[in-house]
N, C-alpha and C positions, 0 to 999 in steps of 0.2 A: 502254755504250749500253743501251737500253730492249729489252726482251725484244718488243716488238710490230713487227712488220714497217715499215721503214723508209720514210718519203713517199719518201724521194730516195737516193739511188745516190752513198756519199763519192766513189764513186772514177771519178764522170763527167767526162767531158770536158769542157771548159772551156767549149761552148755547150749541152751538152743533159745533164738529168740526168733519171733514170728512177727512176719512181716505181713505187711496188704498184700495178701495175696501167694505169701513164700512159707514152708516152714524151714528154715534153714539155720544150721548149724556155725554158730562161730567159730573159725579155722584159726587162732592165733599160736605163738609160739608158746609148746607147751609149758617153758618153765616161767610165764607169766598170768598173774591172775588177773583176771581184766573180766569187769564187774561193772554195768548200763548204771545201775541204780544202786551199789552198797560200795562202801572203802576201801579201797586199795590193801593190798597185804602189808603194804609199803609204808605205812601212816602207822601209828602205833595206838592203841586203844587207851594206854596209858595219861591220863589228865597230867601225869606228874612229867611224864618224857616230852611230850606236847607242849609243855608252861617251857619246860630246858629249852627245847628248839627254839619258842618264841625268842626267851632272853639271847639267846645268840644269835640269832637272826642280823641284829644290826650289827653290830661288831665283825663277825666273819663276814658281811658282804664290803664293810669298807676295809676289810683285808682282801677278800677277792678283786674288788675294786682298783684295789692298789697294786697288786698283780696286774691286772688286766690292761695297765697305763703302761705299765715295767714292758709286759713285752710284746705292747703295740709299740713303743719308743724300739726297742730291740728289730726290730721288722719294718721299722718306717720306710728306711730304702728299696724296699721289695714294694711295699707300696705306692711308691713312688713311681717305681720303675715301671708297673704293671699299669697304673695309670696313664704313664707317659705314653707308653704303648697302644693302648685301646683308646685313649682321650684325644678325641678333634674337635679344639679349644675354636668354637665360631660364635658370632654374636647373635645370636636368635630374638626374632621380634617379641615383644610382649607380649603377657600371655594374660589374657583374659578368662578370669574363674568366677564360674556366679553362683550365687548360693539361691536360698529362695526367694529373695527379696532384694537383694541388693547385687552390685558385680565389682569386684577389686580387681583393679590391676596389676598384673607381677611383671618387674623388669628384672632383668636376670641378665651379665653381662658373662665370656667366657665361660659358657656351660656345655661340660663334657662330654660328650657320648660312649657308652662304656658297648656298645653293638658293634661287630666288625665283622667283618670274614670268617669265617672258620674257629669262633670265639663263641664262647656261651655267655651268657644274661647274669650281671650281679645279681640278680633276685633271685635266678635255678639256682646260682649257689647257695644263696642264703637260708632257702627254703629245704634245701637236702643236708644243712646245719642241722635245723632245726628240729627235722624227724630223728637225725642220731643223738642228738641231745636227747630229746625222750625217750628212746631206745635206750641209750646208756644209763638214764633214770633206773630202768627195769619197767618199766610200764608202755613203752610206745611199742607200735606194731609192726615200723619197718627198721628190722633188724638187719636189712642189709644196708641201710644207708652213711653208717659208718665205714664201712668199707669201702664206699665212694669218696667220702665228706675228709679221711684222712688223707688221700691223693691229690686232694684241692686248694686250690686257693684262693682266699676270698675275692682277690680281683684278681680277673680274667688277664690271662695273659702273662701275669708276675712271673717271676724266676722259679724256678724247679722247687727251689728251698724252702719257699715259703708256705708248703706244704706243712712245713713243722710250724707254722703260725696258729693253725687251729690243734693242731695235735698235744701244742703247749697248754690251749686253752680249755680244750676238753677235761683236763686233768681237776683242773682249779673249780670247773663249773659240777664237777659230777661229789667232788670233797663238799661245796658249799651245800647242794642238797642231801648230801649223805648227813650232815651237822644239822641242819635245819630243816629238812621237809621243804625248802623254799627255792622254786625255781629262778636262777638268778634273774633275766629278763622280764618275768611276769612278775617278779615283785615291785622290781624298778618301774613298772609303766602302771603299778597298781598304785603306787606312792607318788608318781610324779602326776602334776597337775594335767589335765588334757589327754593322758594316755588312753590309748583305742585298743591295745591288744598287746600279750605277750607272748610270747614265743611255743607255751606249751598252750595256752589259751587258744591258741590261733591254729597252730602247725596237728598238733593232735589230736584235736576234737575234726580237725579238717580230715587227717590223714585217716582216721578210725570211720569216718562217715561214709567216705569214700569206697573204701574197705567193705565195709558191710551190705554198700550199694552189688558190690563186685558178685560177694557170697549169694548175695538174697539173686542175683539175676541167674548164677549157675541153676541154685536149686528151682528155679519159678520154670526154667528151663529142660528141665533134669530129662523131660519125655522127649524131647529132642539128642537123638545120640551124636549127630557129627557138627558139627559147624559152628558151633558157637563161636562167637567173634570177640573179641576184646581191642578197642581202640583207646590209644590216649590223646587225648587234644591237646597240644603245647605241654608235651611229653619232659623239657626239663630234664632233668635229671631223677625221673619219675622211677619206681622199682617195682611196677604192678605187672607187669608185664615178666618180671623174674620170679613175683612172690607166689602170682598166680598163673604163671603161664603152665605149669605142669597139669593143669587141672583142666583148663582149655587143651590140652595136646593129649591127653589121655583120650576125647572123645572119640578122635580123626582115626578111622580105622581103612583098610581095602585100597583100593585109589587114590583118596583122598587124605591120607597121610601125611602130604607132601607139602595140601596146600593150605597159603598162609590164616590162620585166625588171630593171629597177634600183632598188633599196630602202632607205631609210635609218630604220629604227627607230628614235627614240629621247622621253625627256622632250619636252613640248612647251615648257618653256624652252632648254633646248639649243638644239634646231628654231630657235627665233625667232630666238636667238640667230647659230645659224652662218646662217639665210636671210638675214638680216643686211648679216652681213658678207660671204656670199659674191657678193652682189649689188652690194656696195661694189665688188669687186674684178673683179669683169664676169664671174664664174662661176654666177650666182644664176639662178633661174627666172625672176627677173624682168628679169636683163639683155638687154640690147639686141644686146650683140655678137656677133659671127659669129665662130664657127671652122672651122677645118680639121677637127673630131672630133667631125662631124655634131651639134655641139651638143650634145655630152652633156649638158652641164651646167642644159640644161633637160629632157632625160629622165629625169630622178631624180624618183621619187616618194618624198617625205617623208611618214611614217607618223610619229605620234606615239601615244604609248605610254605606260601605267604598267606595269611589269612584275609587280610584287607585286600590282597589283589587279588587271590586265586579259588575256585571253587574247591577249596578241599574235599569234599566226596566225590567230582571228578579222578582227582590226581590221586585218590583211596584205592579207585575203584581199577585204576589203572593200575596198582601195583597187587591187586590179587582180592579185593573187598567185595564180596557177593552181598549184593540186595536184599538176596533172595532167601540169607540167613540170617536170626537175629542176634544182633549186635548191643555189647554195652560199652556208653562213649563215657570216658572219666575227662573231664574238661577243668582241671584245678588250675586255678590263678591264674587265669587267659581273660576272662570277661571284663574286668576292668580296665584292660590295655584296649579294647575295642569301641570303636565306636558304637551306639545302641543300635545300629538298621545293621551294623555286621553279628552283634548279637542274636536279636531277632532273625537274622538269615540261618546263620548255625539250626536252631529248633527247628525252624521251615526246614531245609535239607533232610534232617532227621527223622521228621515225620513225613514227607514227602517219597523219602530213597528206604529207609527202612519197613521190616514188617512188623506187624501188633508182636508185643514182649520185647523189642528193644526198648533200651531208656539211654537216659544221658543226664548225667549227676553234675555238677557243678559248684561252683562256689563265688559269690558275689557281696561285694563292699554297697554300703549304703549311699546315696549322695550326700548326706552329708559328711562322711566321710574322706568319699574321692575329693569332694568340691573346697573342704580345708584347705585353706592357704598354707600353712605348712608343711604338707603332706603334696599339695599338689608344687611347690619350690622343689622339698627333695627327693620326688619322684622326675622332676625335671632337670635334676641336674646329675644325675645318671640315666638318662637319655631314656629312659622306660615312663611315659607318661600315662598317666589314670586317664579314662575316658567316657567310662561310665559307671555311673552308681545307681540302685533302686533299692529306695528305702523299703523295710521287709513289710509295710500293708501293703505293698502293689503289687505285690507278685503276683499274686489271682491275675490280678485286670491285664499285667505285662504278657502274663500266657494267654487269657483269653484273645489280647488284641494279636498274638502268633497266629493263634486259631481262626480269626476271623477275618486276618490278612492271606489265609491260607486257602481260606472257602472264595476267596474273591478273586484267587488267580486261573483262568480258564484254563490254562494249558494243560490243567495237572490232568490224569489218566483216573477213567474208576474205581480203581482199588484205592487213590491215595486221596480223592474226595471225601472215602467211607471214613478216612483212618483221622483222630487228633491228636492231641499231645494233653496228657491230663499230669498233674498234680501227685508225683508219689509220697514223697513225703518233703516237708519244708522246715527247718529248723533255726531258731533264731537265737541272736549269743548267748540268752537266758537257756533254751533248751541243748545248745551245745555244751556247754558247761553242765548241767543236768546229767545228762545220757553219756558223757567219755568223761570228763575230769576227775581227777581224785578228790577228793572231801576230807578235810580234819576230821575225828571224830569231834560227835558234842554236835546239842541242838544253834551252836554259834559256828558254827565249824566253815571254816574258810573253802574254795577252792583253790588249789595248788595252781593252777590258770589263770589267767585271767584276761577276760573280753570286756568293752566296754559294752554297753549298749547301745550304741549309733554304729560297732562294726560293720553289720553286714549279716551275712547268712549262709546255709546250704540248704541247695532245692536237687532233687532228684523227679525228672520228667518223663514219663512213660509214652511208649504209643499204643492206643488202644482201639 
């Protein structure tokens, strides 16, 4: 485990776990057992139904496998077409990647860009995949993400149709774990030589951390009755803001009823893009429909954003974001698209514009991870490129040097001299997999996930 003080308590009780600082209650859906430190309901205890799964393991995945070819070949025109659309085929200079000792050069001719107008990011899609895949497991936490992920297409732009491309696929992925306990992706990238992470590995332990950043800020808050804030940072096709926004809107009482505590930063093709669809599906600001959860779904303020050009807590602050209340920032899958001094600005702003008990949780890839010559090819050739990585001993020194680039700026005002940014909790792939993944039973017992150990990590940052 990480040398920083723990968000959460392994050894809690199966409804409440305690945090530095928080006692607070895990809010998941009730017909799931979701368990830090013991096995899934979902695994069977049985050694004899366990050895079953194993022996069918390989068999049914090169049955699912062989599906999986059948109707990407059925769908290849829709990929094609969605491609031709969002892809502006240019020669881009070499790309120079250096590791820690040596630099290789990558030449890369006709490389696409899948970024456009009014389009969202192959990666938002891929990533709102991958929380319904665990969902539809019975174990992942954002239960609404299928209800986006079947409206979708995995590239931006494709034809209406190809919506039933993943809806085919869901079918075949949710049979294979239901036979085997074995998530398709995380198996494949635990058997394939060089694999960094799989899908429930990566997507679940991510989305559950996140999650429980969100709960533990309500409760640590709980004596503060109105204002609480909830931002997401390169919001994606993010659903925290639906999961949890009734919870932030219950505190707003008198006057301030009105105004906004829920945030969604991001591209303003994204934006267009999820206002979209989420209005398709009756959660939009423009739908009509009523719910039970006072409407969240049209209390969200949609902020659009360039991160490398624009101060996003200006353009926050401009659309209804008080200071003057504390705020929790969820920042998934953003930091390694950045360069590291736009990183390090992000925490500075945060501790600079916010007050003590805000935080901002995130999640970060290692450099040698980003810095992969393979990974940095096909991260460049859907026009989303890695830009920085910190391998997980640096974190301490990466926040301390926020800190001490912060004490050196003169401009800043009294109160935000007093304030730092410290260390909530840090988790590294060993400890993600630990604290969210399911377990085989038995002292051999696998995780159903799988990270490697150069992934990467989640850090949650407080200001105190």
């Amino acid at each position: 485990m990480s040398s920083a003080t723990p968000l959460i308590d392994q050894h809690s009780s199966a409804t409440t776990a305690k945090r530095t600082g928080y006692t607070a209650k895990i809010s998941l859906r009730p017909d799931l057992q979701w368990r830090s430190d013991a096995n899934y309901k979902i695994l069977s205890s049985s050694n004899i139904v366990n050895k079953l799964q194993q022996l069918l393991a390989i068999p049914v995945m090169i049955v699912g496998i062989a599906y999986g070819i059948a109707v990407s070949i059925l769908f290849a025109p829709g990929f094609f077409i969605g491609m031709k659309r969002v892809g502006k085929f240019v020669k881009k200079d070499d790309l120079a990647t250096d590791s820690t000792n040596t630099q290789n050069h990558l030449k890369s001719d006709n490389i696409s860009c899948s970024t456009t107008e009014g389009n969202s990011s192959s990666t938002a899609i891929s990533v709102v995949w991958m929380r319904a895949e665990a969902a539809n497991y019975g174990f992942g936490t954002d239960y609404f993400a299928w209800t986006i992920m079947r409206e979708l297409s995995f590239v931006p732009q494709a034809p209406g149709w190809m919506k039933y491309y993943s809806r085919m696929l869901m079918p075949m992925y949710e049979l294979v774990f239901k036979l085997t306990r074995c998530c398709f992706a995380d198996t494949l990238a635990r058997r394939s030589r060089g694999g960094k992470f799989g899908n429930i590995g990566c997507l679940h332990a991510r989305t559950c951390f996140l999650d429980d950043v969100v709960e533990a800020f309500l409760d640590n808050n709980s004596n503060i009755k109105e204002g609480k804030q909830l931002v997401i940072l390169g919001a994606g096709y993010d659903t925290r803001c639906h999961r949890f926004g009734e919870k932030f809107l219950k505190q707003q009482c008198g006057s301030n009823n009105e105004k906004p505590v829920l945030f969604e930063v991001d591209a303003p093709g994204t934006h267009k893009a999820k206002i979209r669809l989420m209005n398709k599906i009756g959660k939009g600001p423009d739908s009509s429909i009523v719910d039970s959860t006072q409407n969240v779904h049209k209390k969200i303020t949609y902020v659009s954003c360039d991160f490398e050009n624009e101060s996003w807590i200006d353009v926050l602050v401009k659309n209804g974001f008080d200071k003057t209340k504390p705020a929790c920032f969820i920042w998934e899958g953003v930091t390694m698209y950045l360069p590291e001094v736009a990183v390090k600005e992000t925490l500075k702003l945060v501790k600079e514009n916010c007050v003590i008990g805000s935080v901002i949780a995130f999640d970060y890839h290692s450099y040698d991870f980003v810095w992969d010559v393979q990974m940095q090819i096909m991260m460049k050739r859907i026009g989303e490129e890695w830009k920085w990585g910190l391998n997980n001993d640096g974190m301490e020194e990466f926040v301390e040097g926020v800190n001490k680039s912060i004490e050196s700026n003169a401009v800043q005002d009294n109160s935000s001299k007093t304030r730092q940014i410290k260390i909530v909790d840090h988790l590294k792939p060993a400890d993600m997999l630990e604290r969210y993944c399911p377990k085989r039973p038995g002292n051999g017992g696998s995780y159903v996930g799988f990270l490697g150990e150069k992934y990467g990590g989640m850090c949650c940052v407080g200001v105190v």
